[in-house]
C-alpha positions in Angstrom: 35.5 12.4 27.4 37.1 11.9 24.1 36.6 8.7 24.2 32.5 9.0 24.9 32.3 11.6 22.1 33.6 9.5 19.5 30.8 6.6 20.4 29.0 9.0 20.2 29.7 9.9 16.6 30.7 6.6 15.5 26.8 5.3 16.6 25.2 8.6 15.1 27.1 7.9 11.7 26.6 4.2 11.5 22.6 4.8 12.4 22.0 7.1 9.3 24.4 4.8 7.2 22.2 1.6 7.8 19.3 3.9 7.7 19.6 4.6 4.1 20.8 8.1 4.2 24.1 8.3 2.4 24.2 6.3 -0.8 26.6 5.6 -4.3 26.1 9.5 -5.2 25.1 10.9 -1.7 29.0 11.5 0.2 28.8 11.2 3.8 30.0 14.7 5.1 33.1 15.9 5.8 35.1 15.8 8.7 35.1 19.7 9.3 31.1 19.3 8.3 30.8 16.6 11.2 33.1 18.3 13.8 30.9 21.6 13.7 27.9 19.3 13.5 28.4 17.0 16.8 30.4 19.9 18.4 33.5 18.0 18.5 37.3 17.9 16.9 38.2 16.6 13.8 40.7 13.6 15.3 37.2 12.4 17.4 35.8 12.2 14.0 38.5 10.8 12.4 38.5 8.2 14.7 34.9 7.4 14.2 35.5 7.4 10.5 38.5 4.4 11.1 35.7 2.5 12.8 33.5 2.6 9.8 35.8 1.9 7.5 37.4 -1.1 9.5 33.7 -2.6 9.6 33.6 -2.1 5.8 30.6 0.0 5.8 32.7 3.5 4.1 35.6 3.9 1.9 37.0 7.0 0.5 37.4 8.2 -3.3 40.1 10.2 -4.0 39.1 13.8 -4.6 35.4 13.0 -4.2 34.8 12.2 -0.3 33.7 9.4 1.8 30.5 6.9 0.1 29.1 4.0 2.1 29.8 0.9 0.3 28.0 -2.2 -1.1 27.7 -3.9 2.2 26.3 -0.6 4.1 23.7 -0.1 1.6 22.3 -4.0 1.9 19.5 -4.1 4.0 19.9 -5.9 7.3 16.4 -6.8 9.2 16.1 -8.6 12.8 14.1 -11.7 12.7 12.7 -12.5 16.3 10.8 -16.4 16.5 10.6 -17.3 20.6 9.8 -20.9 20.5 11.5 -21.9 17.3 12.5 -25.2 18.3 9.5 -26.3 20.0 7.1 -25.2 17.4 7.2 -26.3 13.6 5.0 -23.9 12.8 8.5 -20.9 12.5 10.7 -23.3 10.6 8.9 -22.6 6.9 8.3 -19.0 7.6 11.9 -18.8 8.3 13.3 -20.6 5.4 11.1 -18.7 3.6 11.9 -15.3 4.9 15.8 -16.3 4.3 14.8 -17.3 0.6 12.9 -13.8 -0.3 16.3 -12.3 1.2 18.3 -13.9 -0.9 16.3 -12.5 -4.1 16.5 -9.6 -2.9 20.1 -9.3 -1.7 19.0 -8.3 1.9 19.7 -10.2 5.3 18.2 -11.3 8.4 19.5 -11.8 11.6 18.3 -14.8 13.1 19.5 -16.5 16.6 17.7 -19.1 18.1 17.1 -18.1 21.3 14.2 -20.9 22.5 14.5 -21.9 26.0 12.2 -24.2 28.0 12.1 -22.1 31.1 9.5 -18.6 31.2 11.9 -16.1 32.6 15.2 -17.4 30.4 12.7 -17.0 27.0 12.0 -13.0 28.1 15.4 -12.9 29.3 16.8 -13.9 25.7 13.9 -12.0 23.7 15.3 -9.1 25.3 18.9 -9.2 24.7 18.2 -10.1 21.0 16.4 -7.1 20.7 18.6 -4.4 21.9 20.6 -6.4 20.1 19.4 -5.7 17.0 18.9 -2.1 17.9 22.6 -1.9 19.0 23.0 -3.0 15.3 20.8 -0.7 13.5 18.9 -3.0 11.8 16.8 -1.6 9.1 13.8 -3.2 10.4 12.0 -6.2 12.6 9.4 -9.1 11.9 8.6 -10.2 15.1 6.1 -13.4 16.5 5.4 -11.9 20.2 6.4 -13.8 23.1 3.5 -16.5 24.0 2.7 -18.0 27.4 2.5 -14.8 29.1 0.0 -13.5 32.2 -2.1 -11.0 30.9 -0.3 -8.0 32.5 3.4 -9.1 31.2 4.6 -6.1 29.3 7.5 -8.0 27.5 5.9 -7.7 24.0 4.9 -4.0 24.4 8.7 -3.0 26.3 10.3 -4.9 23.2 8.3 -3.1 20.3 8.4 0.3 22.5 12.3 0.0 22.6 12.6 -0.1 18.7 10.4 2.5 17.7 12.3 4.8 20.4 14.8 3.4 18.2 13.1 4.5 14.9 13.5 0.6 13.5 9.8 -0.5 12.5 8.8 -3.6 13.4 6.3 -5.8 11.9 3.7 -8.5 14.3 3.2 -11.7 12.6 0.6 -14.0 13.5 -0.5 -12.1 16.6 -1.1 -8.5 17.8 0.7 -7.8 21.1 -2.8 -7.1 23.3 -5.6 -9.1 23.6 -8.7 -8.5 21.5 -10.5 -6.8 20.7 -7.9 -3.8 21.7 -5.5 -3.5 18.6 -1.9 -2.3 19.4 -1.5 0.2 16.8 1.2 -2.0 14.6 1.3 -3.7 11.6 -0.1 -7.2 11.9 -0.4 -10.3 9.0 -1.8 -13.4 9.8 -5.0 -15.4 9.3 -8.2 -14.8 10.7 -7.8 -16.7 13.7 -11.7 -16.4 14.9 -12.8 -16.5 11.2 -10.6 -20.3 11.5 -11.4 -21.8 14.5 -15.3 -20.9 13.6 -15.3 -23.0 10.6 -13.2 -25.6 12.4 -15.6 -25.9 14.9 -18.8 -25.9 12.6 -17.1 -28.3 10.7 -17.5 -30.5 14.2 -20.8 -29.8 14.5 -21.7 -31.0 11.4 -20.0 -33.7 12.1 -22.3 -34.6 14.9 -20.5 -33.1 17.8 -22.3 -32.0 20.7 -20.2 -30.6 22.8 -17.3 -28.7 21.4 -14.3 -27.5 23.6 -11.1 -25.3 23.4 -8.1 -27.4 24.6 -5.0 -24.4 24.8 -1.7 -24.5 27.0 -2.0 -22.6 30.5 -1.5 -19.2 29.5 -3.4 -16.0 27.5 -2.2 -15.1 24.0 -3.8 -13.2 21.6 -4.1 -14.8 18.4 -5.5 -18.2 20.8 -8.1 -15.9 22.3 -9.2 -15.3 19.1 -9.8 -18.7 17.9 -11.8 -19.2 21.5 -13.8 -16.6 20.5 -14.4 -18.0 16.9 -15.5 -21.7 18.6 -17.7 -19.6 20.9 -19.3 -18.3 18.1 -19.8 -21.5 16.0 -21.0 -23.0 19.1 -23.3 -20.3 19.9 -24.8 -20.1 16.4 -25.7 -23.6 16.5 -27.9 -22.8 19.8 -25.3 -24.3 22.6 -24.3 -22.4 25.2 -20.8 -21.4 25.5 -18.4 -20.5 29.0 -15.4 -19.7 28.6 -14.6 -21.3 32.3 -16.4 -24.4 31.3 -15.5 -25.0 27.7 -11.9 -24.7 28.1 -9.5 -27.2 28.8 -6.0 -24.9 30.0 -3.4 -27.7 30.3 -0.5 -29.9 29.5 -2.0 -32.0 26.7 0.4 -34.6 28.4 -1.0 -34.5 32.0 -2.8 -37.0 32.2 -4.5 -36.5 35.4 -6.1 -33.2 34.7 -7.2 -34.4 30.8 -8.8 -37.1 32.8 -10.4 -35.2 35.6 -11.5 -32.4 32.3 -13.5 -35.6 30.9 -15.5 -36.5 33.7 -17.4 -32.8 33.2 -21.2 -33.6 32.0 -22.3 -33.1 29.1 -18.7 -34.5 28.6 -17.0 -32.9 25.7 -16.9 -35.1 22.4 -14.6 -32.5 20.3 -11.4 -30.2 20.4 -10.6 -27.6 18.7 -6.6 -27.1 19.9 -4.1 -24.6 20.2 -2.1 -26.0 17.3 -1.1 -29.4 15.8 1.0 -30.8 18.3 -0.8 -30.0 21.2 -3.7 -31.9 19.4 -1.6 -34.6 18.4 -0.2 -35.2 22.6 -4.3 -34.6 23.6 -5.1 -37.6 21.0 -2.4 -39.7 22.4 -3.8 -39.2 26.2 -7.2 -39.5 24.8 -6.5 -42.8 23.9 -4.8 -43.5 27.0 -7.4 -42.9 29.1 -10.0 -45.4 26.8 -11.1 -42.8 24.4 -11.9 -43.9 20.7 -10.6 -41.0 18.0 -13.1 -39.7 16.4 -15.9 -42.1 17.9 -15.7 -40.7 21.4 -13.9 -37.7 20.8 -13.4 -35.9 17.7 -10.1 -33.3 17.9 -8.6 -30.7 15.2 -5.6 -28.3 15.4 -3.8 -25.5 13.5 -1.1 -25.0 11.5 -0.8 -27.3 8.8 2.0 -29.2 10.2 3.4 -32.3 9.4 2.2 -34.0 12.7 -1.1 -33.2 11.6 -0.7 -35.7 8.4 1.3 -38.4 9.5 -1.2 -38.7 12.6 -4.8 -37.8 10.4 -5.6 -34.9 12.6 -8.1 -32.2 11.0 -6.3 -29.0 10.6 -6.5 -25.2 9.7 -3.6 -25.1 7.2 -1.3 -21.7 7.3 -0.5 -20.2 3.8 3.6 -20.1 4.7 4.9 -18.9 1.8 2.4 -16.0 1.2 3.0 -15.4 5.1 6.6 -14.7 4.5 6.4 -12.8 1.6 3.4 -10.4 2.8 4.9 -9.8 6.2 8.4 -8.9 4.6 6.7 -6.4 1.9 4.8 -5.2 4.8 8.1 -4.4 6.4 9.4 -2.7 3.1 6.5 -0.3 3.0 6.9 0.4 6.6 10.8 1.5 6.2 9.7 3.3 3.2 6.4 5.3 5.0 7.6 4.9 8.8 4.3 7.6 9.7 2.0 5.6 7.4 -1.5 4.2 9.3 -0.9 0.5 10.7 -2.9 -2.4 9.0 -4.2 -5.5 9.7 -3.3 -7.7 6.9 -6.0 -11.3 7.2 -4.5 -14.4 4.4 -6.7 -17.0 3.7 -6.4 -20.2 5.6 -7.9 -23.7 4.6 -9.4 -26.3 6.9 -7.6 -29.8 5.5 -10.1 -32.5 7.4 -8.8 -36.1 8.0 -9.8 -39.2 9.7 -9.3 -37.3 13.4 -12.9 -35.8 13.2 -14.7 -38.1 10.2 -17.5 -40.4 11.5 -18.8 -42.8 10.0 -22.0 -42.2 11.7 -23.5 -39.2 13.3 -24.8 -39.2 16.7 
């Protein structure tokens, strides 16, 4: 019993230390303040105290009491990135991210917990995050798991769990329900429809005919978006749009079904993909299976990755830097006002075009 009471105390006191409530001139209370308080001796609380001191987040001053120290009062925020390694598109954010930490003498927590199997990915999203609630981080930016069915509550049990927790957590680049339902949490990204619409009038001007959606199996929010914003350019332009006919849900690699996909009349003659490197594999099977780039079949991505220029692909190009740095003062304000209204925060993207969907002539 002991024994529970003083994790007990030991997690209450280390929760409001990294919380922010004790400070250089505010003493933590005293033992006989903190017995009376958690209903519990003074050698449980003791004991707690050792803990906290052995993990170098208090220290006493003679005659004045216990203070946290340096290292307590230094933020410490949870960074959660599923798909790191597979996806380019994390690695500047997080750079970044670590960069505005180090100006500001705060941390992130970062493991790279990318696997290439579904159920491992939750598995590990999961443990991180009651990891970093175990920890007490002072807050979370977190990219939402992708690939999932549409009634997978991973992303909603995660973000549930920390503000049970009281740690706020900030969405980047996607909301954690499909539009046009908005999950009630702060969000900064692009406009993803606003994006892939001028990606996809940009192919229409360029003479396409008929433009499609090529995305990974799979629903995700911020890619339902971009369908809806190729829809809309489509639409405008007075072609009719399906979403069962004008999207291609595959393995840019398989061959087979890219091939079967093509046969479809009016064939499709442009692409707007998920991202760069999924539009850089759908070029490479294009031209596998005969097709000319951009003469048959014109294709852009998103991102703004590195792929994107060494292979000419047409692009929406992500403003990293200004991601990072809004998404982390979004995270400030939100420790600061943890009641405040959630907001949508849209940064402004630009379509880079290259040789991938410039024709010479216009058909």
């Amino acid at each position: 019993m002991t024994k529970t009471k003083h994790s007990e105390v030991y997690a209450l006191l280390k929760g409001e230390i990294l919380g922010g409530k004790y400070g250089k001139s505010r003493a933590v209370p005293s033992e006989m303040q903190l017995a009376r308080r958690c209903s519990c001796s003074r050698t449980t609380v003791r004991k707690a105290m050792d803990e906290l001191r052995h993990e170098g987040l208090v220290r006493s001053r003679q005659g004045k009491g216990v203070f946290v120290t340096e290292r307590a009062e230094m933020k410490t925020f949870g960074l959660i990135l599923p798909g790191v390694s597979r996806y380019e598109y994390f690695n500047p954010i997080a750079l970044e991210l670590v960069r505005i930490a180090q100006r500001e003498h705060c941390a992130f927590l970062f493991v790279n917990i990318d696997a290439t199997e579904p159920k491992q990915l939750l598995h590990n999203v999961r443990e991180l995050a009651a990891d970093f609630i175990k920890r007490h981080v002072s807050g979370v930016i977190y990219h939402p798991v992708e690939f999932l069915s549409a009634d997978d509550t991973t992303n909603s049990d995660i973000v549930s769990a920390f503000r049970l927790a009281k740690i706020p957590v900030v969405l980047f680049d996607s909301d954690i329900v499909l539009p046009p339902a908005r999950s009630g949490h702060d969000v900064v990204s692009i406009d993803n429809a606003l994006a892939a619409e001028s990606l996809a009038s940009h192919l229409l001007a360029e003479g396409a005919r008929n433009v499609h959606v090529a995305m990974l199996p799979g629903t995700f929010p911020n890619q339902m978006e971009r369908v809806r914003g190729v829809a809309s350019a489509v639409v405008q332009s007075g072609r009719s749009w399906s979403n069962a006919r004008n999207v291609l849900r595959a393995e840019p690699t398989d061959v087979k079904a890219v091939r079967a996909y093509m046969k479809r009349r009016p064939r499709p003659d442009a692409f707007v993909c998920q991202n760069d490197a999924l539009a850089a594999d759908l070029a490479q099977t294009l031209r596998a299976l005969g097709y000319a780039i951009p003469k048959d079949v014109m294709i852009g991505g998103f991102d703004g990755m590195d792929i994107a220029r060494v292979m000419h692909l047409t692009t929406i190009q992500q403003p990293y830097a200004e991601i990072a740095q809004t998404v982390f003062d979004r995270l400030l304000h939100r420790v600061e006002r943890p009641s405040g209204l959630p907001v949508r925060l849209f940064l402004p993207e630009r379509l880079v075009i290259r040789a991938s969907t410039q024709r010479k002539t216009k058909g």
